[in-house]
Backbone as JSON, one array per atom type, in Angstrom:
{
  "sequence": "XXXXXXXXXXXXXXXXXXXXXXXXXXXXXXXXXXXXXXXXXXXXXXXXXXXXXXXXXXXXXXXXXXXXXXXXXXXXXXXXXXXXXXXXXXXXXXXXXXXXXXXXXXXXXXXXXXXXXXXXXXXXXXXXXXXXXXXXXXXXXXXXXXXXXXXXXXXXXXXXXXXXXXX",
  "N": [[-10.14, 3.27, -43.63], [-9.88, 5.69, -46.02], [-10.22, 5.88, -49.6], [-7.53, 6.32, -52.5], [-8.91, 7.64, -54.49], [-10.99, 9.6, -53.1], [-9.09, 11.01, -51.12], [-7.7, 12.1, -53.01], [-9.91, 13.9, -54.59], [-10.42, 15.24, -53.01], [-8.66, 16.96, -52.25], [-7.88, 18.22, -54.63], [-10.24, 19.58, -54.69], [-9.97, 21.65, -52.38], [-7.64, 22.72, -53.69], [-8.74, 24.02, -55.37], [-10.1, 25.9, -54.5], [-12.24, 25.73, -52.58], [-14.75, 25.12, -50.09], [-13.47, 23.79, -47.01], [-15.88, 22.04, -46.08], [-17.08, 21.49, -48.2], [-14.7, 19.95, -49.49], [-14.84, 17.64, -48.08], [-16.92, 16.4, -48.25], [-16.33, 14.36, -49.99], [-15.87, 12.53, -48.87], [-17.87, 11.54, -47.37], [-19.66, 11.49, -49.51], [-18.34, 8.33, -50.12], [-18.21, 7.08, -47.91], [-21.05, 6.65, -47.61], [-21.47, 5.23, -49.69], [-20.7, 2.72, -49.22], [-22.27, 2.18, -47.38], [-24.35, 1.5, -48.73], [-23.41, -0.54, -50.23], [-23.33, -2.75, -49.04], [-20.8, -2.88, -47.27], [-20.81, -2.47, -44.64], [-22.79, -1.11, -41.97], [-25.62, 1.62, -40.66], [-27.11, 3.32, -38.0], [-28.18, 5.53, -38.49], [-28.52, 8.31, -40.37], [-27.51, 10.53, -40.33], [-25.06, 9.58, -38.47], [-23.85, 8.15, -40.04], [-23.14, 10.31, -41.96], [-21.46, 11.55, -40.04], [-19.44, 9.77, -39.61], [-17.84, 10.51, -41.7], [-17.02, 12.41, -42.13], [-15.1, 12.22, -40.3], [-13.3, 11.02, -41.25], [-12.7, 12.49, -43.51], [-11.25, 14.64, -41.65], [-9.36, 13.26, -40.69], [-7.7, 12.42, -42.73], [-6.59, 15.32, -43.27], [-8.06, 17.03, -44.05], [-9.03, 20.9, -44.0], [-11.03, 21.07, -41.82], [-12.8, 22.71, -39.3], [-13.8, 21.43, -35.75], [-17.07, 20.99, -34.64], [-18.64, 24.28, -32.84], [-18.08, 24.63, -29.09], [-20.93, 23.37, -27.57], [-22.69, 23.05, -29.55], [-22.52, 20.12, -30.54], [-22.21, 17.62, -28.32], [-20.11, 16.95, -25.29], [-18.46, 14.96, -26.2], [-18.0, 14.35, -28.49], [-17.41, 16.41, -29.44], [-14.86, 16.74, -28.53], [-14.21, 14.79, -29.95], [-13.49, 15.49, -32.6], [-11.91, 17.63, -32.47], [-9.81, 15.91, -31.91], [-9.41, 14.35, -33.88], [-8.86, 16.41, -35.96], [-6.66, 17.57, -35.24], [-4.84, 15.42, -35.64], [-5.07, 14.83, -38.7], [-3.51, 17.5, -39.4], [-1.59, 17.18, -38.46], [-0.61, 17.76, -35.93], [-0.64, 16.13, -34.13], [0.61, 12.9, -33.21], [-0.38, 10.37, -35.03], [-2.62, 8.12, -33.16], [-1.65, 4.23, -33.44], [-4.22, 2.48, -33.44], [-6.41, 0.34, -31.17], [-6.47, -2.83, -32.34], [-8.24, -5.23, -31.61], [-10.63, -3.23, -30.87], [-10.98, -1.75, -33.35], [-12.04, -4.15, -34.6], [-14.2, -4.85, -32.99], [-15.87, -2.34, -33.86], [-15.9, -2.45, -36.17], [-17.38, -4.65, -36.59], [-19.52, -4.18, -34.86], [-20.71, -1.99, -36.18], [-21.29, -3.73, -39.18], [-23.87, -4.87, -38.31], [-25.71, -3.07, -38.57], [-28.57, -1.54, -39.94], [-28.91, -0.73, -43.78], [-30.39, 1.61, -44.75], [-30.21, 3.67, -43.51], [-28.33, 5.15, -45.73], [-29.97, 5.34, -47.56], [-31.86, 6.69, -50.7], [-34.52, 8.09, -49.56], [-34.18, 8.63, -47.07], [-31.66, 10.48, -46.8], [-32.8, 12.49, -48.28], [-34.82, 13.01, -46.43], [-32.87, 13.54, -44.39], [-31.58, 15.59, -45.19], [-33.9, 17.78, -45.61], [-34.56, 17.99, -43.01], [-32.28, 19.26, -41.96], [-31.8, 21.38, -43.06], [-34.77, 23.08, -42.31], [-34.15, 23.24, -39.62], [-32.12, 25.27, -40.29], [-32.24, 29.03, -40.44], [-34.39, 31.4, -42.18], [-33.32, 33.21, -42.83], [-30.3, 32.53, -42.92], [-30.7, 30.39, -45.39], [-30.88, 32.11, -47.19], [-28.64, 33.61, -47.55], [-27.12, 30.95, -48.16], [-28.32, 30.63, -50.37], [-27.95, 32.96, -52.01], [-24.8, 32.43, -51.86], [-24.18, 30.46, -53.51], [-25.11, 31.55, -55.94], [-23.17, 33.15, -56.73], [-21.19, 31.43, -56.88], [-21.95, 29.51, -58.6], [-22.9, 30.42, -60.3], [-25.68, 31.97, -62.51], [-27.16, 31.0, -64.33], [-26.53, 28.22, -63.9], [-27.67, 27.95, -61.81], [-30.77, 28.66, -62.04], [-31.2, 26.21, -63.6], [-31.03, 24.28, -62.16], [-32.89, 24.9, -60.18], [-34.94, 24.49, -62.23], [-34.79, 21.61, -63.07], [-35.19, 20.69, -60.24], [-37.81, 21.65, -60.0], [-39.29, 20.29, -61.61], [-38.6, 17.74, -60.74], [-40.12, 17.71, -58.47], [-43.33, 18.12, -59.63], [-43.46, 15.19, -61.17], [-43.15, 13.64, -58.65], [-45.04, 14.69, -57.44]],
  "CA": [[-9.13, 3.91, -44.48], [-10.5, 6.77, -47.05], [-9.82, 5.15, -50.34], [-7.21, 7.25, -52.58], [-9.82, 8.52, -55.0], [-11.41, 9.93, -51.94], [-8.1, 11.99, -50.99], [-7.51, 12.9, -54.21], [-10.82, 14.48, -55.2], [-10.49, 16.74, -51.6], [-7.12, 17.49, -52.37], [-8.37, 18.95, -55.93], [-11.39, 20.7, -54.21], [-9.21, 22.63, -51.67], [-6.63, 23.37, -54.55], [-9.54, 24.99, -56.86], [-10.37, 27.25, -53.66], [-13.75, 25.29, -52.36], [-15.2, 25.03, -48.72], [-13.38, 22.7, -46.4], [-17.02, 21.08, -46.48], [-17.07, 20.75, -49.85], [-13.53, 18.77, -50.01], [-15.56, 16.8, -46.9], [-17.96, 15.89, -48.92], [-15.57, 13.58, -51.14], [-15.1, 10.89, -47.79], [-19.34, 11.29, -47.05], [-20.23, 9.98, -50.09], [-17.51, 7.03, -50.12], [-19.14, 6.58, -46.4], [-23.14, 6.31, -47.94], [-21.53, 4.45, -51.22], [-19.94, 1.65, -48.38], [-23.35, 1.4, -46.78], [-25.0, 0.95, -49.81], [-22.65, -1.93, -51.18], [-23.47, -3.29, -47.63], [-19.51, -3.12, -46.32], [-21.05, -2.08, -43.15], [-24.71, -0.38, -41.95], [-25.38, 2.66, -39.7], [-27.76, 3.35, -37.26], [-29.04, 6.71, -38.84], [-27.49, 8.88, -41.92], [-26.42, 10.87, -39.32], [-24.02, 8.43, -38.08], [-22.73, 7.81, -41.72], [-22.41, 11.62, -42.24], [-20.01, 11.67, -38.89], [-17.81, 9.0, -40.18], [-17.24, 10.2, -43.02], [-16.31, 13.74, -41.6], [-14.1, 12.12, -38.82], [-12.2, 10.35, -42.04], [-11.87, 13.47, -44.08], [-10.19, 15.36, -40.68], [-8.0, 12.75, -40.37], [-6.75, 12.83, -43.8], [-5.98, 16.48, -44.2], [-9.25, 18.34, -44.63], [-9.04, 21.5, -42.66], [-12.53, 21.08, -41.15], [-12.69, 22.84, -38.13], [-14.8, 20.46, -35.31], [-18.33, 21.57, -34.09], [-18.35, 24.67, -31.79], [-18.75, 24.08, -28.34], [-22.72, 23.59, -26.95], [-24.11, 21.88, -30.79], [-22.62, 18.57, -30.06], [-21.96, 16.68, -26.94], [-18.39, 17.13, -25.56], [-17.27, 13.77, -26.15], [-18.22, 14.33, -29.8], [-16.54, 17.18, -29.94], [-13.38, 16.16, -28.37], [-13.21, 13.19, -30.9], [-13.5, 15.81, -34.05], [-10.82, 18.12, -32.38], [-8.5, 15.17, -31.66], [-8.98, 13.73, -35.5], [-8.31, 17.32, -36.55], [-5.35, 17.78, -35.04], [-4.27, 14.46, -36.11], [-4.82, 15.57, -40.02], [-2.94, 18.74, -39.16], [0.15, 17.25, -38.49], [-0.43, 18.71, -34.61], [-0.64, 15.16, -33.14], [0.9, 11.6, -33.59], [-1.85, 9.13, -34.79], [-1.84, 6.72, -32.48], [-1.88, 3.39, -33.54], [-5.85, 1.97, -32.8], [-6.25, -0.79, -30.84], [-6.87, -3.87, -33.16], [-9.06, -5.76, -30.32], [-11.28, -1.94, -30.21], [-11.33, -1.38, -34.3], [-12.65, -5.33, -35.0], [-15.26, -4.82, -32.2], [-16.43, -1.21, -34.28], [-16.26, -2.76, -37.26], [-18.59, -5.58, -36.29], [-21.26, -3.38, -34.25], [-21.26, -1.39, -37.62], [-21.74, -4.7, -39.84], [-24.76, -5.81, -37.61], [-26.5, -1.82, -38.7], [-28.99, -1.84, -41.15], [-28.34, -0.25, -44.68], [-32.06, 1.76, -44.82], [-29.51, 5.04, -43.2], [-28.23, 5.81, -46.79], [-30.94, 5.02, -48.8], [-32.25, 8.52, -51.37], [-35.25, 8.73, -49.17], [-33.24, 8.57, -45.44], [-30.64, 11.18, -47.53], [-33.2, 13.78, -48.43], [-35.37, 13.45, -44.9], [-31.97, 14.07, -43.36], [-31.4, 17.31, -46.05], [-34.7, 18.42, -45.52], [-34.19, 18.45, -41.34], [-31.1, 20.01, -41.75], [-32.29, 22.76, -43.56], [-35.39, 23.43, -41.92], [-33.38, 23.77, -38.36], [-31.87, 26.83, -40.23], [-33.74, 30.4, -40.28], [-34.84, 31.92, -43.77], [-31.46, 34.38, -43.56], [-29.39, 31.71, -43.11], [-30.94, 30.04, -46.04], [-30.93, 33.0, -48.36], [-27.36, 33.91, -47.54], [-26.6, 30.29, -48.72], [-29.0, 30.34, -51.86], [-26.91, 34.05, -52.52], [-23.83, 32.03, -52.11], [-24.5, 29.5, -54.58], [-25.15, 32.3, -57.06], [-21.44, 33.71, -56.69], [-20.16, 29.91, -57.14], [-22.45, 28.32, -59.83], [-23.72, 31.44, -61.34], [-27.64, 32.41, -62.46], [-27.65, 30.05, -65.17], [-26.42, 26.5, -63.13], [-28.63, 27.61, -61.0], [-31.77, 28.5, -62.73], [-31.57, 25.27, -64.5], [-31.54, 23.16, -61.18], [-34.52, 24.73, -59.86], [-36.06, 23.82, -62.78], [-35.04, 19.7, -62.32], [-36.22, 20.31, -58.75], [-39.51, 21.6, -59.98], [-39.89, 18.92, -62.63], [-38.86, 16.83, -59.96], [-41.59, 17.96, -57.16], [-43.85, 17.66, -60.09], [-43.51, 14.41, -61.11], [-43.33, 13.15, -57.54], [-46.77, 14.56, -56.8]],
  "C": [[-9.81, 4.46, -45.74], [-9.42, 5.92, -48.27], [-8.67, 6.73, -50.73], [-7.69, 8.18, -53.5], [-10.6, 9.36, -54.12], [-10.75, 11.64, -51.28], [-7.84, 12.97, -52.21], [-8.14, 13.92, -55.05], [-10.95, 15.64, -54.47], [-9.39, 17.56, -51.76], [-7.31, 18.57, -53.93], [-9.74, 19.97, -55.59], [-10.92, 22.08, -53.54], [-8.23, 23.4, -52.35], [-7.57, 24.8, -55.25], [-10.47, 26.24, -55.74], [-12.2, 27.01, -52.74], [-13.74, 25.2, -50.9], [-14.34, 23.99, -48.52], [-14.89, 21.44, -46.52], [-17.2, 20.48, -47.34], [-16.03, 19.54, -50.19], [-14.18, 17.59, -49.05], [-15.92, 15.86, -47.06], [-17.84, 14.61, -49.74], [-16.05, 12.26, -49.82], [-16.71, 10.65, -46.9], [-19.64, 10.3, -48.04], [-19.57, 8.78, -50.4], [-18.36, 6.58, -48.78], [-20.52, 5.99, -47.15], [-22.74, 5.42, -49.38], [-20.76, 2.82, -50.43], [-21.06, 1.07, -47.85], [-23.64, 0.84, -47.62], [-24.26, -0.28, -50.82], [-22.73, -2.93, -49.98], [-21.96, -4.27, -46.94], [-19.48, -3.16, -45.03], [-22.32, -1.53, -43.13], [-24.48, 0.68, -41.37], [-26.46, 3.04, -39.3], [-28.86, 4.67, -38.28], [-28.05, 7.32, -39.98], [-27.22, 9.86, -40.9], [-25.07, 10.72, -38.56], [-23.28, 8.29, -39.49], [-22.26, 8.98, -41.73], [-20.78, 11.85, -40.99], [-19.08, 10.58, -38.98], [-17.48, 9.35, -41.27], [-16.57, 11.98, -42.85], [-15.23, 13.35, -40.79], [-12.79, 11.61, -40.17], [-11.5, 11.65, -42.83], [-11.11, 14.56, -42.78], [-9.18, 14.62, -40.33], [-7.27, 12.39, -41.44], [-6.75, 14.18, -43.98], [-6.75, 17.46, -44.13], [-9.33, 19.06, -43.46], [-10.33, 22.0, -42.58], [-12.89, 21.09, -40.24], [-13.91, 21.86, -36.94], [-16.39, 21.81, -34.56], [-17.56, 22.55, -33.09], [-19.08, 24.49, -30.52], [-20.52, 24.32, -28.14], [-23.43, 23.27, -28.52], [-23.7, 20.56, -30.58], [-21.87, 18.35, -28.88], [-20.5, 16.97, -27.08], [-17.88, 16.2, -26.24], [-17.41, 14.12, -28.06], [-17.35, 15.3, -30.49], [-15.02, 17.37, -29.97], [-12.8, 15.6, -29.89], [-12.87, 14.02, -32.22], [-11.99, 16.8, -33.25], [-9.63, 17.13, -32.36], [-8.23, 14.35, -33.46], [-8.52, 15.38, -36.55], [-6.86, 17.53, -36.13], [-4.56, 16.48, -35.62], [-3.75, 14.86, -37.95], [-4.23, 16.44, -40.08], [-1.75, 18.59, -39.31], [0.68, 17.88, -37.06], [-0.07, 17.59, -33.59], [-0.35, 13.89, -33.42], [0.01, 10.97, -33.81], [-1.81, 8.41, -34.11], [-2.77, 5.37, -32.99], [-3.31, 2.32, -32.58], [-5.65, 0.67, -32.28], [-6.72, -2.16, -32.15], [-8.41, -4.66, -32.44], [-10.84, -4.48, -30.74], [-11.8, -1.91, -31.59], [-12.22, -2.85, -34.93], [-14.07, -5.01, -34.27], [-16.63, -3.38, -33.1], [-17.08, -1.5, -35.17], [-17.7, -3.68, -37.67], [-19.7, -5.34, -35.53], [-21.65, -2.74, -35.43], [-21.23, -2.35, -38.82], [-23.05, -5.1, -39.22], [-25.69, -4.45, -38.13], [-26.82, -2.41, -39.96], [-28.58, -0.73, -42.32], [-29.39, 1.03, -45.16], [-31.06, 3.52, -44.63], [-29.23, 5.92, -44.06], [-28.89, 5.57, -48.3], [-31.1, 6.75, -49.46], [-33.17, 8.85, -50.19], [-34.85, 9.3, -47.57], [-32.49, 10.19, -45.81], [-31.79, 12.07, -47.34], [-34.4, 13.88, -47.41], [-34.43, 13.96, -44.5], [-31.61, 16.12, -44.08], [-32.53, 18.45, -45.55], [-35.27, 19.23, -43.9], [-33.47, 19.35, -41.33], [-31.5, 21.63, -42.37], [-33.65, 23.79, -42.88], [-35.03, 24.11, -40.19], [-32.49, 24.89, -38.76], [-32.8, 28.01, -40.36], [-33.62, 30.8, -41.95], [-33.64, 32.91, -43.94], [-30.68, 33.2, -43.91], [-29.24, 30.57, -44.49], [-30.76, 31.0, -47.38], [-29.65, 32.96, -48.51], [-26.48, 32.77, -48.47], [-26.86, 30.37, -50.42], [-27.88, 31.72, -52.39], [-25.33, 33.43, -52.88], [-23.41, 31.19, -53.55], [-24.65, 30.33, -56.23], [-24.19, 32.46, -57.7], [-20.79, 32.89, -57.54], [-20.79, 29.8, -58.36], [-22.67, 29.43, -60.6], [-25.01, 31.38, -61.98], [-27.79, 31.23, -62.92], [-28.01, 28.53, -64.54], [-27.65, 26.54, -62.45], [-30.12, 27.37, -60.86], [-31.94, 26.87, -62.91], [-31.36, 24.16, -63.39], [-32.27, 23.22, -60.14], [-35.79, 24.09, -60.78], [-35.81, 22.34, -62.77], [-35.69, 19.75, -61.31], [-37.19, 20.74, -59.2], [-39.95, 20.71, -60.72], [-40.38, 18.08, -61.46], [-40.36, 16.49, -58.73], [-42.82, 17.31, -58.38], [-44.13, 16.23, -60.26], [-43.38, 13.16, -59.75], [-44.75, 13.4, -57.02], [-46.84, 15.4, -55.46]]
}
C-alpha cells in the first residue's frame, strides 16, 4: 500500500503538467526508501523499480505498460491489468491473503545491496547506455525546455565536481 505522501506528491506532479514517469517516480523512491529501512529486500534494483511502477499504476498514474516484445508477456499482462485497475476500467480484486504473506516473505528473505547509491547509478548508467546518442540528446534537449540553461548548467557542473572528486 503506496503511503499517502506518495499519492499526493504524483497527484501534484500530474496537476503541474509533468510526465506520467515523473509522477511514477514518487512510489520508486518510497519502493528504494523501504529497502533501505530494510521493510523488505529485492533481488536486483530492477525488481524494486517494477514494484514501485506496478504501485503507482494501481493508484492512478496514467503510465501506460511496456510495449509489446521489451518485456516478457506475463510482465506485460501484469502492468496492463494494474493499469486498468488505476483507471477505474477494472474491479481490484481482492488479493489472496495466503498469496500476499507468501510475497511478502520471499521479499523479506532479499538482500538490501539492490537499492544501495552504487546498485542505483550502475542501474542508471545501463539504462542509459542501452539508448542511442539521439535518443539521449533528444532527452538532454528536453530537460532544457523543463529546467532551463541555467538548472541545468549548474548540475553539470556538481556532476563534474562530482566525477572529479571521485577520481
Amino acid at each position: 500500500m503506496p503511503s499517502k505522501r506518495a499519492v499526493d506528491h504524483a497527484k501534484r506532479d500530474l496537476a503541474a503538467g509533468k510526465q506520467p514517469s515523473t509522477a511514477a517516480g514518487e512510489f520508486v523512491r518510497e519502493e528504494i526508501d523501504h529497502i533501505r529501512e530494510g521493510k523488505h529486500g529485492a533481488r536486483s534494483t530492477k525488481q524494486a523499480i517494477a514494484i514501485g511502477l506496478s504501485k503507482a499504476r494501481r493508484a492512478g498514474v496514467p503510465l501506460a505498460p511496456p510495449a509489446a516484445g521489451r518485456v516478457r508477456p506475463a510482465t506485460r499482462r501484469s502492468a496492463e491489468l494494474a493499469y486498468e485497475e488505476g483507471q477505474g476500467r477494472r474491479k481490484p480484486k481482492a488479493p489472496s491473503a495466503r498469496r500476499g504473506r507468501a510475497a511478502e516473505r520471499a521479499l523479506r528473505r532479499e538482500g538490501t545491496a539492490a537499492a544501495s547509491p552504487e546498485a542505483l547509478a550502475r542501474h542508471a548508467r545501463q539504462a542509459a547506455s542501452s539508448k542511442s546518442a539521439t535518443e539521449r540528446s533528444r532527452s538532454a534537449k528536453k530537460a532544457v525546455a523543463i529546467k532551463g540553461r541555467r538548472a541545468l548548467s549548474s548540475a553539470a557542473k556538481r556532476a563534474a565536481a562530482t566525477r572529479r572528486r571521485k577520481g
